[in-house]
N, C-alpha and C positions, 0 to 999 in steps of 0.2 A: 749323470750327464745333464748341460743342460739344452731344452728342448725348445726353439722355438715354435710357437704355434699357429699361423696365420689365418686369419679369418673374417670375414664382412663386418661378421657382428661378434659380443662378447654375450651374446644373452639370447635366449632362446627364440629361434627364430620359423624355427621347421627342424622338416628331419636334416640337416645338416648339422645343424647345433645339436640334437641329439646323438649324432655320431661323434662329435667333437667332443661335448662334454664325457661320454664314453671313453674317447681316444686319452684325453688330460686325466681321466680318474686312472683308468687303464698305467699310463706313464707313473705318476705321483705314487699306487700303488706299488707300484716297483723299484721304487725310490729314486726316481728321476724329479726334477724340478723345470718346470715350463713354465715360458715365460711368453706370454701372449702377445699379440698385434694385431691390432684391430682398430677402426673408427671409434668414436666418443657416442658415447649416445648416454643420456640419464639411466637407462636401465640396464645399464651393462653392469657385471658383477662386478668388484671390487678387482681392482689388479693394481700392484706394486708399481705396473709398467704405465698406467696409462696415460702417463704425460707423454711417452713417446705415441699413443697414437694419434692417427690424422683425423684431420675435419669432415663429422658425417655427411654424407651427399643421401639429402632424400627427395628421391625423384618424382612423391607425390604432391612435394609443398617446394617444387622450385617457380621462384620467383619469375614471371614473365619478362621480356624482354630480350633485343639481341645480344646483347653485351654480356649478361646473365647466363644465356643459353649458350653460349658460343665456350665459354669459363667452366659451365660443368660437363659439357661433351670433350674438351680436352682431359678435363681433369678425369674425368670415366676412361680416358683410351689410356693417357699416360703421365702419371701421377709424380711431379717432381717432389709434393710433399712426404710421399710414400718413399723415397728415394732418400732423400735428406734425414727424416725423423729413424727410417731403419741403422743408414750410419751414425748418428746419434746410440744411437741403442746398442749395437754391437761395438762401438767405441768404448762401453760401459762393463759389458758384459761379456762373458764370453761365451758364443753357442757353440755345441757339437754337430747339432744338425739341424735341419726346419724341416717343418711339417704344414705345409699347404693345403689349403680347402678351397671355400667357395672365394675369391679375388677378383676377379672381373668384372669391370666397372666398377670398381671403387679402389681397392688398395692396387690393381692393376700388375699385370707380369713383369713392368720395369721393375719389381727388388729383384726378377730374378739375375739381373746384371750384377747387383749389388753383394746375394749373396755369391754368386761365383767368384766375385772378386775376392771378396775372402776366403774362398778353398774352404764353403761352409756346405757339405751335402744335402741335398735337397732329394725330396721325396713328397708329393702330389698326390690326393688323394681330389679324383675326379668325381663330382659329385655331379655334371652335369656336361653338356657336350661343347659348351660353347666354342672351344679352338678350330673345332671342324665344323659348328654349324651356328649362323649370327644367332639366331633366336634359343640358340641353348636346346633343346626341345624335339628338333625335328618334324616339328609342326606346323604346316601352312595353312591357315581359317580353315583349322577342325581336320584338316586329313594331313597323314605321313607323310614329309616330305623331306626327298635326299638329292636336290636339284645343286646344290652348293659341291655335291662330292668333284673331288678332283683342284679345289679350291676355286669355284666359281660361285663366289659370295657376292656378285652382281645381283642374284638369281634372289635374294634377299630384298635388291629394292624394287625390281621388276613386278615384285610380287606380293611389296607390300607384307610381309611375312610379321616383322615385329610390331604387335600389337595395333595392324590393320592398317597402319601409319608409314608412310613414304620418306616420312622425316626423321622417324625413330627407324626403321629399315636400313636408310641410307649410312646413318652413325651404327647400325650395328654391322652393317657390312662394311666399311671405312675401319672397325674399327680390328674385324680378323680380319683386314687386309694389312695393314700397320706392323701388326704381333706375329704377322706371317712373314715378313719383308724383314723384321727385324730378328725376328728368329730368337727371342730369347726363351723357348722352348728348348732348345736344344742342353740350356745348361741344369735341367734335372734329370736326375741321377734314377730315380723310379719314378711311374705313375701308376701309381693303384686306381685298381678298379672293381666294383663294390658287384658287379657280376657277370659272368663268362659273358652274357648277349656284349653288355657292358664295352667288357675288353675286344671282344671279335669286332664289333661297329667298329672301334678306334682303328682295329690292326686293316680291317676293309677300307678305309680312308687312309691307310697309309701313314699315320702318326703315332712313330716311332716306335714301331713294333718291337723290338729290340729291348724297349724299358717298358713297356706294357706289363702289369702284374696284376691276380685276381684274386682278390681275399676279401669274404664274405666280412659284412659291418658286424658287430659283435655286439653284445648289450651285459649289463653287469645286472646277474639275476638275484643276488644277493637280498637285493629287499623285498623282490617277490615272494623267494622262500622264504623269509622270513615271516611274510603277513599271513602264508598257508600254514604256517609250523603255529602261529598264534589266532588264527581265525578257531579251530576247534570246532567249525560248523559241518565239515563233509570231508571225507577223502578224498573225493572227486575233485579235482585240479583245472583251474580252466585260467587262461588269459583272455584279455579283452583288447585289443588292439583298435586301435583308432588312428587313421592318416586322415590327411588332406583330400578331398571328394573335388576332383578335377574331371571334367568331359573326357576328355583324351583316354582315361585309367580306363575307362570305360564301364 
């Protein structure tokens, strides 16, 4: 089959790209062929495809001004480039099905139009919460917050929520107010969820429990046994695990 696979970035970014490169080895193992979507960045791996993807949006080197600013907060809620370059690309190729990841604010849920139009299955692999909550996270200056439940994403710029800012607040609540009016949620087929709390949050919020699905992230241990089976230093087995060190984890 072939698999499309959609994603922020093509190159490692966090544990997202961790799980994605996992999911793509996982596929190709099993003799499928994916075929990637993604922004342009210098350090993205080599892909066949990447003339079909769009223009990076980095939010820490965007240029000041109104004109500027007004051009990438469209382009973050509703991406006509992401819309055009995907028909492009399924004009070429043929997929069997996509596989979604991190999208929001940058390749943005308008392909999800694009792939129903084609009677192309979709399947979401929620790495974060953003549909139900602007800030992704659930977090408002360092404590829980679930003031948005019920879809009241006012409560977003009341509060100053995204990154302490009234004006990034305001755009990320405008922008699940938009994706919620327009509803193009409704045209995926699954959404996986990487843990039971995971999936129950989602079903508690009421989105769309019905395609809610929970399967743990998976890793390919292959190299690891391999460096224990050639170390020769100890039977004793250990991993060493290293994430991101964020307040919140606590």
């Amino acid at each position: 089959m072939n698999i499309l696979v959609v994603h922020r970035a093509w190159y490692p970014t966090g544990g997202d790209w961790t799980y994605v490169e996992n999911v793509v080895n996982i596929y190709e193992q099993k003799g499928h062929t994916v075929i990637p979507f993604s922004m342009h960045d210098e350090r993205n791996a080599p892909s066949a495809y990447s003339d079909y993807f769009i223009e990076n949006i980095d939010y820490k080197n965007v240029k000041r001004g109104l004109a500027t600013g007004v051009k990438v907060v469209m382009k973050s809620i509703y991406s006509f480039e992401a819309q055009r370059n995907l028909e492009k690309l399924l004009d070429n190729v043929k997929i069997d099905f996509a596989h979604l990841n991190v999208i929001h604010h940058y390749i943005t849920p308008t392909i999800l139009k694009i792939l129903k139009k084609r009677n192309i299955p979709i399947i979401w692999t929620l790495h974060e919460y953003t549909p139900i909550c602007p800030d992704s996270i659930f977090v408002s200056h360092g404590e829980v917050c679930e003031r948005c439940y019920g879809g009241k994403f006012y409560n977003c710029i009341t509060h100053s929520c995204k990154k302490g800012s009234y004006l990034a607040s305001t755009v990320a609540a405008l922008e699940n107010y938009i994706h919620k009016f327009l509803n193009y949620y409704e045209y995926v087929d699954h959404y996986v969820c990487a843990s039971k709390f995971q999936m129950e949050k989602y079903k508690q919020f009421g989105f769309f429990n019905d395609k809610l699905v929970q399967i743990y992230h998976g890793y390919d241990y292959a190299s690891v046994e391999e460096a224990w089976q050639t170390s020769g230093k100890t039977d004793e087995k250990y991993i060493v695990f290293v994430g991101r060190l964020e307040k919140i984890k606590g």
